[in-house]
Jmol script that loads the backbone (N, CA, C; Angstrom):
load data "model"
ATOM      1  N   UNK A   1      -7.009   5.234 -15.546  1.00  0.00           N
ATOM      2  CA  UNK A   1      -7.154   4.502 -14.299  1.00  0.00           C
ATOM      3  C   UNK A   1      -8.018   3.269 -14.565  1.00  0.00           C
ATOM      4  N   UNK A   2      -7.298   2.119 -14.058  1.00  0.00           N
ATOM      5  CA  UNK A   2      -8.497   0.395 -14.076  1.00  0.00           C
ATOM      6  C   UNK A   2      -9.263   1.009 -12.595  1.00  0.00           C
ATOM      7  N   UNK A   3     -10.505   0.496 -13.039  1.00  0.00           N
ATOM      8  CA  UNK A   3     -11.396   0.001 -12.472  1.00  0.00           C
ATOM      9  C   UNK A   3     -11.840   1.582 -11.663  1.00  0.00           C
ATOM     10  N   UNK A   4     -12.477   2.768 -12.441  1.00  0.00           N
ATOM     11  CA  UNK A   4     -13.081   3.640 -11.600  1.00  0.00           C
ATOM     12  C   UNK A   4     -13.714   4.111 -10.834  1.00  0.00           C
ATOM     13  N   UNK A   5     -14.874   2.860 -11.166  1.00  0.00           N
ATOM     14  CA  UNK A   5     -15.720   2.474 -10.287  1.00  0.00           C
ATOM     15  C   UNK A   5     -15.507   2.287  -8.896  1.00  0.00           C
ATOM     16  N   UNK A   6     -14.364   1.667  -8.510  1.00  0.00           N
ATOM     17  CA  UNK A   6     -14.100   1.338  -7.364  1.00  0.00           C
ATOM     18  C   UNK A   6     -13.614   2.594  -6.208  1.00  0.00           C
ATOM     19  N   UNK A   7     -13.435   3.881  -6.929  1.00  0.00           N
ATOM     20  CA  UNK A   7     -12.780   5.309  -6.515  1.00  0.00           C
ATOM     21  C   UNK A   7     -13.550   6.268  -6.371  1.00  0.00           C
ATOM     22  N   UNK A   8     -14.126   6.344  -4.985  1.00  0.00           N
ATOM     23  CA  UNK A   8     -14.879   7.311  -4.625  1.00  0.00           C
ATOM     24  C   UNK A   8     -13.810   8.956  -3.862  1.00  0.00           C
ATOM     25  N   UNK A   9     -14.155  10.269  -4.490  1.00  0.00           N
ATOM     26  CA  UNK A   9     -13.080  10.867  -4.153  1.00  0.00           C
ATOM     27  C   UNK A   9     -14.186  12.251  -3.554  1.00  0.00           C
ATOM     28  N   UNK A  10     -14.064  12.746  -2.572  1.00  0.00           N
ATOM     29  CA  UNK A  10     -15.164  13.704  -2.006  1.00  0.00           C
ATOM     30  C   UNK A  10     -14.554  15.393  -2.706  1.00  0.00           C
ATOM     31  N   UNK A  11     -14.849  16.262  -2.294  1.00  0.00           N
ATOM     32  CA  UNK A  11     -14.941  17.468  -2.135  1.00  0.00           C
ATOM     33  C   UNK A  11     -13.417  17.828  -2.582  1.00  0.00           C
ATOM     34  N   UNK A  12     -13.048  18.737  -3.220  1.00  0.00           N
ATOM     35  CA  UNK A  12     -11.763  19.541  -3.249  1.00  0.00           C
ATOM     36  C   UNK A  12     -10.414  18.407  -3.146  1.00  0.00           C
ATOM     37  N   UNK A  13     -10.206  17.202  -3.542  1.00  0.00           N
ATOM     38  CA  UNK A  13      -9.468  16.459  -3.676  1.00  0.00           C
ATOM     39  C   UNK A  13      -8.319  16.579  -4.536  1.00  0.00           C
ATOM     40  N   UNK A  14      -7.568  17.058  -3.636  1.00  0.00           N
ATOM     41  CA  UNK A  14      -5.707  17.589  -4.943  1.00  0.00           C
ATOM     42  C   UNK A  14      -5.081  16.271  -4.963  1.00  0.00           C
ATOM     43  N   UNK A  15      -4.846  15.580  -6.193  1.00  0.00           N
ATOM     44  CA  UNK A  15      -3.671  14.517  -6.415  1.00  0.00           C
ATOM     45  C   UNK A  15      -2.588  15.381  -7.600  1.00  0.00           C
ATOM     46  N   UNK A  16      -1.378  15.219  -6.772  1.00  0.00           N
ATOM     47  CA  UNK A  16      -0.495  16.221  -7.837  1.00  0.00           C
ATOM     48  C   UNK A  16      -0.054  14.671  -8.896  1.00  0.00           C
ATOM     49  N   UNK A  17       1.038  14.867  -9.860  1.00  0.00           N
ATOM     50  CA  UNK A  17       1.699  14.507 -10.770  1.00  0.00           C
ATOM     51  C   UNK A  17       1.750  13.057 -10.513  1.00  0.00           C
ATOM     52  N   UNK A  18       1.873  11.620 -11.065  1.00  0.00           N
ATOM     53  CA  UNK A  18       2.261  10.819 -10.780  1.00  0.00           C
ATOM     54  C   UNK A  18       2.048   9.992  -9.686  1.00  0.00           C
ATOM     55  N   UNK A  19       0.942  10.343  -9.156  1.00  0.00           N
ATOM     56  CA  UNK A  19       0.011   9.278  -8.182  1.00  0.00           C
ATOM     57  C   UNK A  19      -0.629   8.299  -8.832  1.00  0.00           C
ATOM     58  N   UNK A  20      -0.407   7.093  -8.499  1.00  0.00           N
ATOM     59  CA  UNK A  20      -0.824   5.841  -8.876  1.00  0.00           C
ATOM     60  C   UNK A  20      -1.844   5.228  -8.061  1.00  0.00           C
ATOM     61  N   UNK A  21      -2.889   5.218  -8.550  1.00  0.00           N
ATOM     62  CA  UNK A  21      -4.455   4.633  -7.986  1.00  0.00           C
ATOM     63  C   UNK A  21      -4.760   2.757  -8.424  1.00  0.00           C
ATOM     64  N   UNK A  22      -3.980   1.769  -8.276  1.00  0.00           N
ATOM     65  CA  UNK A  22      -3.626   0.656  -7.866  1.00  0.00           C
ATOM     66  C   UNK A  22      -5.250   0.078  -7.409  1.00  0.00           C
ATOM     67  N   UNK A  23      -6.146  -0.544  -8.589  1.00  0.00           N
ATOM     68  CA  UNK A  23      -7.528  -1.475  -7.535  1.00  0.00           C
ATOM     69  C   UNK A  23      -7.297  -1.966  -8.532  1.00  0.00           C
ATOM     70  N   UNK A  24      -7.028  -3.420  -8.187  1.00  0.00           N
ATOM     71  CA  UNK A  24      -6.599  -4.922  -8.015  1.00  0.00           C
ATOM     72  C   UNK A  24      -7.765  -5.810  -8.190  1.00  0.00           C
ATOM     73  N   UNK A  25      -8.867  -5.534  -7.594  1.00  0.00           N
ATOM     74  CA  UNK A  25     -10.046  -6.050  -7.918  1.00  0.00           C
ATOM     75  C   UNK A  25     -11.461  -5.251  -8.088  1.00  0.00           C
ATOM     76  N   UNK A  26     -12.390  -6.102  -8.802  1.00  0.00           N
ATOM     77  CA  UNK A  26     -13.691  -5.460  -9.590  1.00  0.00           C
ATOM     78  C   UNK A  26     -13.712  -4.720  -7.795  1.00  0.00           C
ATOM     79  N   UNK A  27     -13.955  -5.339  -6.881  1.00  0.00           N
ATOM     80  CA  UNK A  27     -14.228  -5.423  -5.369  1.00  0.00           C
ATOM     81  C   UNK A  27     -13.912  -4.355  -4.886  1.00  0.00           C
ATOM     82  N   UNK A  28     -12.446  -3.997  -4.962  1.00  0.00           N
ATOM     83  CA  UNK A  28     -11.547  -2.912  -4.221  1.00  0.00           C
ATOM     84  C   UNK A  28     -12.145  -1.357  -4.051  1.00  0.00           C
ATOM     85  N   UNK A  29     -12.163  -1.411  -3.142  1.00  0.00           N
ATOM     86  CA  UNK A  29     -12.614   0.103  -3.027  1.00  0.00           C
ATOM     87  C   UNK A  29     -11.494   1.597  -2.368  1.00  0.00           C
ATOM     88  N   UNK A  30     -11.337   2.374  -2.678  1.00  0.00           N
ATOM     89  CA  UNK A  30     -10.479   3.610  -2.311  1.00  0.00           C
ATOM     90  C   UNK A  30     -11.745   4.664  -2.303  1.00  0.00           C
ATOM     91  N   UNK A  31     -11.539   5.468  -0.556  1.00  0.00           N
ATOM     92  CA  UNK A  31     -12.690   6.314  -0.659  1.00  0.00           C
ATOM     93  C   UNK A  31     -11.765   7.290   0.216  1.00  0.00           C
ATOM     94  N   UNK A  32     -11.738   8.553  -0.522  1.00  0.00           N
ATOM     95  CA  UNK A  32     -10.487   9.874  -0.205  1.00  0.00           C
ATOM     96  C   UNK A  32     -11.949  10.488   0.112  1.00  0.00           C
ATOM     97  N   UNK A  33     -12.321  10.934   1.313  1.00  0.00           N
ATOM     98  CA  UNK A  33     -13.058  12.001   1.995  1.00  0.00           C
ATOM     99  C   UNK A  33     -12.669  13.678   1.422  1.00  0.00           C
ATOM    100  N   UNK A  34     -13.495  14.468   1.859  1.00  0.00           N
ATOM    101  CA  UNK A  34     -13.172  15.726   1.386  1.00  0.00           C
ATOM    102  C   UNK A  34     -11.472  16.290   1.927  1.00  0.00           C
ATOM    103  N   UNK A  35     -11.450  17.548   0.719  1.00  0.00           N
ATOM    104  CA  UNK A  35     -10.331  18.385   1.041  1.00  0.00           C
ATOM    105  C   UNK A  35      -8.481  17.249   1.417  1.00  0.00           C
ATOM    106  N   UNK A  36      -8.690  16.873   0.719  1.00  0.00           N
ATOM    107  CA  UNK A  36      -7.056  15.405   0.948  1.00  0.00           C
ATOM    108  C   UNK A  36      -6.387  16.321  -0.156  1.00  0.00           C
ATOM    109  N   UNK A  37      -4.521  15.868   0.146  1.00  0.00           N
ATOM    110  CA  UNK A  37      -3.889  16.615  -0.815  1.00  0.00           C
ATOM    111  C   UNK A  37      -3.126  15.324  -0.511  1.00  0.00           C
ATOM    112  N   UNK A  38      -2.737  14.579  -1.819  1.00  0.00           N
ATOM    113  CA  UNK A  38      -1.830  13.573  -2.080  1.00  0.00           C
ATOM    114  C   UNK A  38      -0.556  14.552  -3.003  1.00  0.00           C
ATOM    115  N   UNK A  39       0.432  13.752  -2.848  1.00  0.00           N
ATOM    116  CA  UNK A  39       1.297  14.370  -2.790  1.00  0.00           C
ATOM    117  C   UNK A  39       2.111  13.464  -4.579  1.00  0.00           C
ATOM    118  N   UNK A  40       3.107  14.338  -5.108  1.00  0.00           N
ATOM    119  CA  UNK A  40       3.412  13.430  -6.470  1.00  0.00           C
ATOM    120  C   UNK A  40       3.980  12.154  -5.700  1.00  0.00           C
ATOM    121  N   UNK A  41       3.275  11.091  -6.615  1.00  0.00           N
ATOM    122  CA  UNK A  41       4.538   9.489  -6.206  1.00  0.00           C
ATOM    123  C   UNK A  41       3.665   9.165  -5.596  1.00  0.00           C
ATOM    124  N   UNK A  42       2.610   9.397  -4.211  1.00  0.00           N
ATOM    125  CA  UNK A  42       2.239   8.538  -3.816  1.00  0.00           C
ATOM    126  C   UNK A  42       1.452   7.040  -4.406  1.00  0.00           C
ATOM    127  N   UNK A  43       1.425   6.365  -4.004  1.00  0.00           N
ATOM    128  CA  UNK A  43       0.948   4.434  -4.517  1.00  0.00           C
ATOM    129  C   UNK A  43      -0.034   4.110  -3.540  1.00  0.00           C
ATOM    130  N   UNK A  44      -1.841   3.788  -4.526  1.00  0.00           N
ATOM    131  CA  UNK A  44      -2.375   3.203  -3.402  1.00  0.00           C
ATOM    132  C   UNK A  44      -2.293   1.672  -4.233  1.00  0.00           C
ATOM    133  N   UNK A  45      -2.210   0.815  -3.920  1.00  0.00           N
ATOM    134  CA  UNK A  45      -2.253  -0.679  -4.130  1.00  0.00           C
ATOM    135  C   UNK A  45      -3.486  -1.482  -3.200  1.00  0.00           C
ATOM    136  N   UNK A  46      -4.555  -1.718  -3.703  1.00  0.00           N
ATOM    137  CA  UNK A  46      -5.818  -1.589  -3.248  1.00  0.00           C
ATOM    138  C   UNK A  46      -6.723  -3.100  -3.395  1.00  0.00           C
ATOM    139  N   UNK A  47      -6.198  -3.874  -2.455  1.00  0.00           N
ATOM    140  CA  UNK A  47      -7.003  -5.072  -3.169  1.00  0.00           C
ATOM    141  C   UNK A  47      -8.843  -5.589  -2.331  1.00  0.00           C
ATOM    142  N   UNK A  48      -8.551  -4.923  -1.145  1.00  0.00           N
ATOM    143  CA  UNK A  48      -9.725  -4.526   0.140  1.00  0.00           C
ATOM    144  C   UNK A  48     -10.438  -3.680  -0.606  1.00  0.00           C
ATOM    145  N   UNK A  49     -10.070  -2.586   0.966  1.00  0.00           N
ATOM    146  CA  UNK A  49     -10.685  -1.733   1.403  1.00  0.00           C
ATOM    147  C   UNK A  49      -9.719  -0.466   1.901  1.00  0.00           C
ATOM    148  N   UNK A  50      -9.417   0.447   1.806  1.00  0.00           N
ATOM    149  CA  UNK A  50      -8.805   2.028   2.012  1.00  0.00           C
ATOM    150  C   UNK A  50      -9.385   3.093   2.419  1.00  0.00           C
ATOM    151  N   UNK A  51      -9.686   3.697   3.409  1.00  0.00           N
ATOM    152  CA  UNK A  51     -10.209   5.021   3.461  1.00  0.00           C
ATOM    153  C   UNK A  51      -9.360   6.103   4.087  1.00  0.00           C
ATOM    154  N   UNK A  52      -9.612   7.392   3.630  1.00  0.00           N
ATOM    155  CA  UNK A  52      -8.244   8.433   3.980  1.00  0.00           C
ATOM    156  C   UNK A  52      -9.595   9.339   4.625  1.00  0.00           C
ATOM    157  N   UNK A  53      -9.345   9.921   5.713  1.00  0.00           N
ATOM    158  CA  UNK A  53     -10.440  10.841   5.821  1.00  0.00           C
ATOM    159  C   UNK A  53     -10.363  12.055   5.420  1.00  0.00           C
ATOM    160  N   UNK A  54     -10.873  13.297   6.062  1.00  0.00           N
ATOM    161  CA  UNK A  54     -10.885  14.692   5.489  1.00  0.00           C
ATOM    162  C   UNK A  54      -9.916  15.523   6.296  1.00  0.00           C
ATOM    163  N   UNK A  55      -9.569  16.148   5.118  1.00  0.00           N
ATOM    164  CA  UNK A  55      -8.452  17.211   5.556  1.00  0.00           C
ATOM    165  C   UNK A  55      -7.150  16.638   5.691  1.00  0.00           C
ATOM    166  N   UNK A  56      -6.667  15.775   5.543  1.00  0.00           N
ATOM    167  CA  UNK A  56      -5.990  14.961   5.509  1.00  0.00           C
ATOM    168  C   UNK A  56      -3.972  15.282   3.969  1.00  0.00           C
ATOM    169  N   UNK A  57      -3.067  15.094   4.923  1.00  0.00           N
ATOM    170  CA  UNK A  57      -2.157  15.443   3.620  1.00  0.00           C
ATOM    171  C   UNK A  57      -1.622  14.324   3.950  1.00  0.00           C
ATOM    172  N   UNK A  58      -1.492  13.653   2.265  1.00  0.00           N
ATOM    173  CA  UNK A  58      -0.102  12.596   2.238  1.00  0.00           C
ATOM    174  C   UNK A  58       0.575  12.914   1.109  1.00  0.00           C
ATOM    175  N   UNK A  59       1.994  13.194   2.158  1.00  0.00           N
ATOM    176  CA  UNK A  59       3.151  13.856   1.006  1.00  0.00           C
ATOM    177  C   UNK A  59       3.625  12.647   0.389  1.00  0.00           C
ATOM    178  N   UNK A  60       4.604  13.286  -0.975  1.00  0.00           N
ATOM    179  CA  UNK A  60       5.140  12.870  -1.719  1.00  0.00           C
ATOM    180  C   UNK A  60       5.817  11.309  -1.521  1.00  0.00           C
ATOM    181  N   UNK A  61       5.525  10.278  -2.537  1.00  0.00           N
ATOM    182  CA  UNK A  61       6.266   9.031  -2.159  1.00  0.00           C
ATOM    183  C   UNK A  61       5.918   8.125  -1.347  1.00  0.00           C
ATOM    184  N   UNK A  62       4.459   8.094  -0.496  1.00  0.00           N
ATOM    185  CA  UNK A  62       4.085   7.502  -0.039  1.00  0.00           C
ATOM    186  C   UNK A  62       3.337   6.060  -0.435  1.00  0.00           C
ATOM    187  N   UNK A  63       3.318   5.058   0.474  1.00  0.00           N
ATOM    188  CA  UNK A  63       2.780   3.590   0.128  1.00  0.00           C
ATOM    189  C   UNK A  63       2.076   3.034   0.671  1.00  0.00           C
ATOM    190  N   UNK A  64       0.838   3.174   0.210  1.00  0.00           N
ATOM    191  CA  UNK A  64      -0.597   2.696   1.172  1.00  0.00           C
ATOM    192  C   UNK A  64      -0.740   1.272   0.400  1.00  0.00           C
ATOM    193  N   UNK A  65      -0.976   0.218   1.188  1.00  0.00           N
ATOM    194  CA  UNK A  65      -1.258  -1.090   0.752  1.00  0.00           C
ATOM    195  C   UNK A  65      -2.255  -1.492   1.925  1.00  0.00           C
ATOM    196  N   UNK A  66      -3.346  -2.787   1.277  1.00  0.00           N
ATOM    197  CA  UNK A  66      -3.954  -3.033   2.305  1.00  0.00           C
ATOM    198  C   UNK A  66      -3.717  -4.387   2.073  1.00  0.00           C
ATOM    199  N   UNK A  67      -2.849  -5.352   1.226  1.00  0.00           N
ATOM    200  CA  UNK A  67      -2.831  -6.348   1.797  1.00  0.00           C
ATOM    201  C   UNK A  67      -1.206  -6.603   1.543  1.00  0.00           C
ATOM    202  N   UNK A  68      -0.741  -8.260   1.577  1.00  0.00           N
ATOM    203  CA  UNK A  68       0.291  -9.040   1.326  1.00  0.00           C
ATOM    204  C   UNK A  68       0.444 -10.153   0.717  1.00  0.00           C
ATOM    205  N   UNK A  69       1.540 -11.098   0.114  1.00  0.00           N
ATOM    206  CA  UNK A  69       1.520 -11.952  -0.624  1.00  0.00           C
ATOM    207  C   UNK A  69       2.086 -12.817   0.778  1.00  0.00           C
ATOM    208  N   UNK A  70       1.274 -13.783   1.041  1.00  0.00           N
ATOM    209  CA  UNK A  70       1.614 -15.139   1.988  1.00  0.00           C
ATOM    210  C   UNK A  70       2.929 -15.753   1.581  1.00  0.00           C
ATOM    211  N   UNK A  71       3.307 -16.376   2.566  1.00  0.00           N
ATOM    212  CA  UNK A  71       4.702 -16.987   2.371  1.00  0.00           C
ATOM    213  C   UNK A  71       4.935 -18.466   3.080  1.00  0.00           C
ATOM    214  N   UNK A  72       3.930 -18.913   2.626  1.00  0.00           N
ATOM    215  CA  UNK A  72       3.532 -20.669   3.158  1.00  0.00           C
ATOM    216  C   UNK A  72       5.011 -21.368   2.188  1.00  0.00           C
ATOM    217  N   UNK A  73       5.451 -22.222   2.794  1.00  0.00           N
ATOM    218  CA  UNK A  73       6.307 -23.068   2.468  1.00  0.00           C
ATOM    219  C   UNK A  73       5.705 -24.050   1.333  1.00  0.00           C
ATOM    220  N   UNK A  74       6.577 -24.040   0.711  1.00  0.00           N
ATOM    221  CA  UNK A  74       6.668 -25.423  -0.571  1.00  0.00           C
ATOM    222  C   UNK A  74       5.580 -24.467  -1.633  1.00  0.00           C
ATOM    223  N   UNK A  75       5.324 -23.394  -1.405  1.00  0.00           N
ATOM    224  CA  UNK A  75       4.400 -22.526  -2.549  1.00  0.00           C
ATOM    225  C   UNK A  75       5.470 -21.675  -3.125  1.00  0.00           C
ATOM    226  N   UNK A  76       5.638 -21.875  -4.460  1.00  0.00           N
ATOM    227  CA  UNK A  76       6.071 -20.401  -4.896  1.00  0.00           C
ATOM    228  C   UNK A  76       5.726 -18.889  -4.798  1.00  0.00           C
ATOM    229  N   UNK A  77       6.433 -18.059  -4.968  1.00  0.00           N
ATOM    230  CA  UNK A  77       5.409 -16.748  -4.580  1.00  0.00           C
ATOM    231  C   UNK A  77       4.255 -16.228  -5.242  1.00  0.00           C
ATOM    232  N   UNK A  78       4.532 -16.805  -6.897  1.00  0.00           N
ATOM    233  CA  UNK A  78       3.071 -16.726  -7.283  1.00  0.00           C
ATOM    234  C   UNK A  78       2.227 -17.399  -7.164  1.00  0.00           C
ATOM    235  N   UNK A  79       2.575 -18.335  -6.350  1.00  0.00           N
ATOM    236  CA  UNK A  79       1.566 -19.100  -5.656  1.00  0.00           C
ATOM    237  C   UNK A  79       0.466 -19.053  -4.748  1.00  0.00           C
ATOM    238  N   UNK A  80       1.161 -18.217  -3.998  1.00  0.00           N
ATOM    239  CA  UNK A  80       1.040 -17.938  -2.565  1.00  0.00           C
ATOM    240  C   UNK A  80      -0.336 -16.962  -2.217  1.00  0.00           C
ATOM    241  N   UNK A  81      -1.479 -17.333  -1.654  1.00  0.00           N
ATOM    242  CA  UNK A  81      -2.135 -16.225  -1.556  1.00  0.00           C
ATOM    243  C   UNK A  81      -2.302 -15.144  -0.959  1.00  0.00           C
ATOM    244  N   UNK A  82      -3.034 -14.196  -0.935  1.00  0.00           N
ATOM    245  CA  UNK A  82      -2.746 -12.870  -0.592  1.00  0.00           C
ATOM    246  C   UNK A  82      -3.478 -12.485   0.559  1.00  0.00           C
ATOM    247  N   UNK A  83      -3.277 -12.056   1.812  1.00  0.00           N
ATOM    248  CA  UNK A  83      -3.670 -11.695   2.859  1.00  0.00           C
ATOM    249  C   UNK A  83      -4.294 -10.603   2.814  1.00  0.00           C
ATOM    250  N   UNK A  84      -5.710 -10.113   3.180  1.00  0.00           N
ATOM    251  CA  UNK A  84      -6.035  -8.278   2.953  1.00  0.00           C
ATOM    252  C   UNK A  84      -6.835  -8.612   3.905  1.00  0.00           C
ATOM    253  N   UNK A  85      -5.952  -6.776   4.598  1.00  0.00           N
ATOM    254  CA  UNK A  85      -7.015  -6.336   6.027  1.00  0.00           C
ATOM    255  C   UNK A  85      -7.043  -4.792   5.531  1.00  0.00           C
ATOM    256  N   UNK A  86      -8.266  -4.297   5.879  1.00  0.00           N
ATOM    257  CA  UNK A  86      -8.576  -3.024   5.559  1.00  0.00           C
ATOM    258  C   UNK A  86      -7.605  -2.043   5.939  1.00  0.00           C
ATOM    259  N   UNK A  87      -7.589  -0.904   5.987  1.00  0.00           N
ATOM    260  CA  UNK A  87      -6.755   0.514   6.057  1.00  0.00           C
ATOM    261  C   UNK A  87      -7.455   1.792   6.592  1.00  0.00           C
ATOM    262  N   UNK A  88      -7.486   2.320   7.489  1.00  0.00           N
ATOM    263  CA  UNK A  88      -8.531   3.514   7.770  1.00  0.00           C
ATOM    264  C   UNK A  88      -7.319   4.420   8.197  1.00  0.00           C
ATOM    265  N   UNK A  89      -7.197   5.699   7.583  1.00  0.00           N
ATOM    266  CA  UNK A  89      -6.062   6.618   7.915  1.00  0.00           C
ATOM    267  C   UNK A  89      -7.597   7.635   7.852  1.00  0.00           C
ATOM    268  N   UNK A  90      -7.452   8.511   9.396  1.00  0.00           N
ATOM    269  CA  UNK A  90      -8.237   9.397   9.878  1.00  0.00           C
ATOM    270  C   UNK A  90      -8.280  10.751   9.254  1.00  0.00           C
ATOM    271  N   UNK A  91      -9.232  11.714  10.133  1.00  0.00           N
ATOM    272  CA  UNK A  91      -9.274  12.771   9.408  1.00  0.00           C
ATOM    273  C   UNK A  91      -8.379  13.959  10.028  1.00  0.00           C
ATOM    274  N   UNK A  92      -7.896  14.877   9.234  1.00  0.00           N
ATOM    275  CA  UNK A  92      -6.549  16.024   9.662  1.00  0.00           C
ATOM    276  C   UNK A  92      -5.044  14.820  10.359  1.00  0.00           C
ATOM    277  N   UNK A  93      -4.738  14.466   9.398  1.00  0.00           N
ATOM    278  CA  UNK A  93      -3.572  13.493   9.585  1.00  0.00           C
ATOM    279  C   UNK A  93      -2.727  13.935   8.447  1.00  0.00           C
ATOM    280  N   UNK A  94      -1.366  14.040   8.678  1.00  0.00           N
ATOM    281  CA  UNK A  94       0.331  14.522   8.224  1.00  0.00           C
ATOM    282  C   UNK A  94       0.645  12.900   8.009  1.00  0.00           C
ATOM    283  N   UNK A  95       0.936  11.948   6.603  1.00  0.00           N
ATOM    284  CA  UNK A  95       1.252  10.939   6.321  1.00  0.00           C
ATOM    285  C   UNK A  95       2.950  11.669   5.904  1.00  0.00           C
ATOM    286  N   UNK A  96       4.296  12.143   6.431  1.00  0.00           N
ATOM    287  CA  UNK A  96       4.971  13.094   5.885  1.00  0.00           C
ATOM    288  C   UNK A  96       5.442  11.784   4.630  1.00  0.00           C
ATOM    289  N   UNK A  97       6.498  12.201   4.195  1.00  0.00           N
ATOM    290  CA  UNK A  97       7.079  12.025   2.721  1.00  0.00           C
ATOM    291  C   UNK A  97       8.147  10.709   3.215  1.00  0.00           C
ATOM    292  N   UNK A  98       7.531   9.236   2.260  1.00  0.00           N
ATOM    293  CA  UNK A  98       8.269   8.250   2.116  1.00  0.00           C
ATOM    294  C   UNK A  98       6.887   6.939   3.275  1.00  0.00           C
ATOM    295  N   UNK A  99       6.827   8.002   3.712  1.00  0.00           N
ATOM    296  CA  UNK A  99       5.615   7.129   4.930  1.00  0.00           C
ATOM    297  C   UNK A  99       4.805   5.713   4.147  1.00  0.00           C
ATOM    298  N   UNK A 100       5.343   4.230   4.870  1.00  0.00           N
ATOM    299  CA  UNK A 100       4.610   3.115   4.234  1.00  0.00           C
ATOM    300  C   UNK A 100       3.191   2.817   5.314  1.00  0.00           C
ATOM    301  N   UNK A 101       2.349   2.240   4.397  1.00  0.00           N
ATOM    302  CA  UNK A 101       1.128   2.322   5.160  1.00  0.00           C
ATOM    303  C   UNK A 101       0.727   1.022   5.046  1.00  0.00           C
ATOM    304  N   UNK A 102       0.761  -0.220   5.849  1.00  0.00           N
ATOM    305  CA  UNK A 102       0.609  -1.573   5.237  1.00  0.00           C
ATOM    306  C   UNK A 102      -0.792  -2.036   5.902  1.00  0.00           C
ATOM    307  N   UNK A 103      -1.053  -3.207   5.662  1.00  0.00           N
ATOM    308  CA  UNK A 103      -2.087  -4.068   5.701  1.00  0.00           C
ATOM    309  C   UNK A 103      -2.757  -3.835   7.548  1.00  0.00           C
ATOM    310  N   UNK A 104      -3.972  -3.360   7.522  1.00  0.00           N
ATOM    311  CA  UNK A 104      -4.269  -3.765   9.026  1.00  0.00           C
ATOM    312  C   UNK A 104      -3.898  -2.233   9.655  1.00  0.00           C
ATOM    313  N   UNK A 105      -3.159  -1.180   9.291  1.00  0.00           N
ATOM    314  CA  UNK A 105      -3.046  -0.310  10.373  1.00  0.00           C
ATOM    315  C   UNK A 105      -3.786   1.000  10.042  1.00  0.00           C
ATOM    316  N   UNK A 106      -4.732   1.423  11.479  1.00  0.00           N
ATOM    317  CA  UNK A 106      -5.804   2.284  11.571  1.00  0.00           C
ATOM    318  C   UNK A 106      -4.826   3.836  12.066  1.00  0.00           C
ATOM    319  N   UNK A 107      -5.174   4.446  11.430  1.00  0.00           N
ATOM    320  CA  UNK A 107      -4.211   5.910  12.498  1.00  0.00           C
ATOM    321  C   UNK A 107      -5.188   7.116  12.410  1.00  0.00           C
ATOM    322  N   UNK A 108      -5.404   7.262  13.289  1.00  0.00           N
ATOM    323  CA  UNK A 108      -6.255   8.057  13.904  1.00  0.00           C
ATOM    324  C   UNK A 108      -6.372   9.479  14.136  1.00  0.00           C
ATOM    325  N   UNK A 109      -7.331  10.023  14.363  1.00  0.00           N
ATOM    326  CA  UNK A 109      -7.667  11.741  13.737  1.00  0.00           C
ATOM    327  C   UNK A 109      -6.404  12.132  14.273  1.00  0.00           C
ATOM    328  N   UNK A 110      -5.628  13.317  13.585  1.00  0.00           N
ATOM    329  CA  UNK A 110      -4.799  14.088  14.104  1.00  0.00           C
ATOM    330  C   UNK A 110      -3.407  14.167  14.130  1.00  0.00           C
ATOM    331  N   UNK A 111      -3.475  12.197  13.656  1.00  0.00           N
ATOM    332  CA  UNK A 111      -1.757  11.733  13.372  1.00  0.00           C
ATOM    333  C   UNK A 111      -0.795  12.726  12.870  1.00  0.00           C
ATOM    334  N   UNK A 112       0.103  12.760  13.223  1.00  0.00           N
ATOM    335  CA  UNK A 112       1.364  12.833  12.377  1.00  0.00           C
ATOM    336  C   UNK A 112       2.669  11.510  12.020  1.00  0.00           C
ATOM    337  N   UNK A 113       2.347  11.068  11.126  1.00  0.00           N
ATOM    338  CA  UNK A 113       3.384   9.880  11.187  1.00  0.00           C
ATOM    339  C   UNK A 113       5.073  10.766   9.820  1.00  0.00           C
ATOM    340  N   UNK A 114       6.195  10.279  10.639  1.00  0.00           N
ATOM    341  CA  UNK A 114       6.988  10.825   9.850  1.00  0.00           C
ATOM    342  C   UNK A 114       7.998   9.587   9.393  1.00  0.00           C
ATOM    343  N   UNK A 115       8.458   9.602   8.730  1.00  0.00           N
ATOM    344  CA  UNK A 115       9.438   8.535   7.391  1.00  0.00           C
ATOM    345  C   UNK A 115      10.816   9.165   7.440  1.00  0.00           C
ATOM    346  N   UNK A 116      11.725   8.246   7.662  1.00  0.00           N
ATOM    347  CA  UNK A 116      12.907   8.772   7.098  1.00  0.00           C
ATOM    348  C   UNK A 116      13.180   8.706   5.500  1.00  0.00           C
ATOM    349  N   UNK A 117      13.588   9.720   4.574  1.00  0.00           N
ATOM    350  CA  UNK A 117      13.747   9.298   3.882  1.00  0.00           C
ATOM    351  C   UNK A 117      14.778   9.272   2.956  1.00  0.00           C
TER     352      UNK A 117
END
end "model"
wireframe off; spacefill off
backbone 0.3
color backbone group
């Protein structure tokens, strides 16, 4: 994993097979509260700020991002700079399987968000 420093992970924290921990900068921080079960596949892409609270499951295949690449005219895309708003996914929350998690959205104790997939 780059940049470990930036990965604070609490109490009883299950990441199965093939979870990708994505911090983008010295800066970036990912902070998984106690008892979380990530699921294989999930992607955090981390250039902020991320927090997952406790008790918390995100199944398989999931895509937490906290920012975006701008799309100003006459810039190429690697041009273009990158927009980041934090991420707060609450505590005892169901992220089910395929679920995208983008820039800016807070979901709150108890969620269940479901994905087609």
């Amino acid at each position: 994993m780059d940049r470990p420093w930036c990965v604070e992970l609490g109490e009883r924290v299950l990441l199965e097979a093939d979870v990708y921990l994505k911090l983008i900068a010295d800066s970036a921080s990912l902070k998984v509260n106690d008892h979380v079960f990530i699921g294989r596949g999930v992607e955090f892409d981390v250039l902020g700020d991320i927090v997952i609270g406790a008790h918390t499951v995100i199944a398989p295949r999931c895509f937490i991002t906290d920012h975006n690449h701008g799309i100003l005219r006459g810039l190429r895309i690697d041009q273009q700079p990158c927009s980041i708003e934090p991420v707060a996914i609450g505590s005892d929350v169901w992220l089910g399987t395929g679920v995208v998690v983008l820039p800016g959205v807070n979901i709150s104790d108890g969620a269940v968000v479901g994905a087609i997939s």
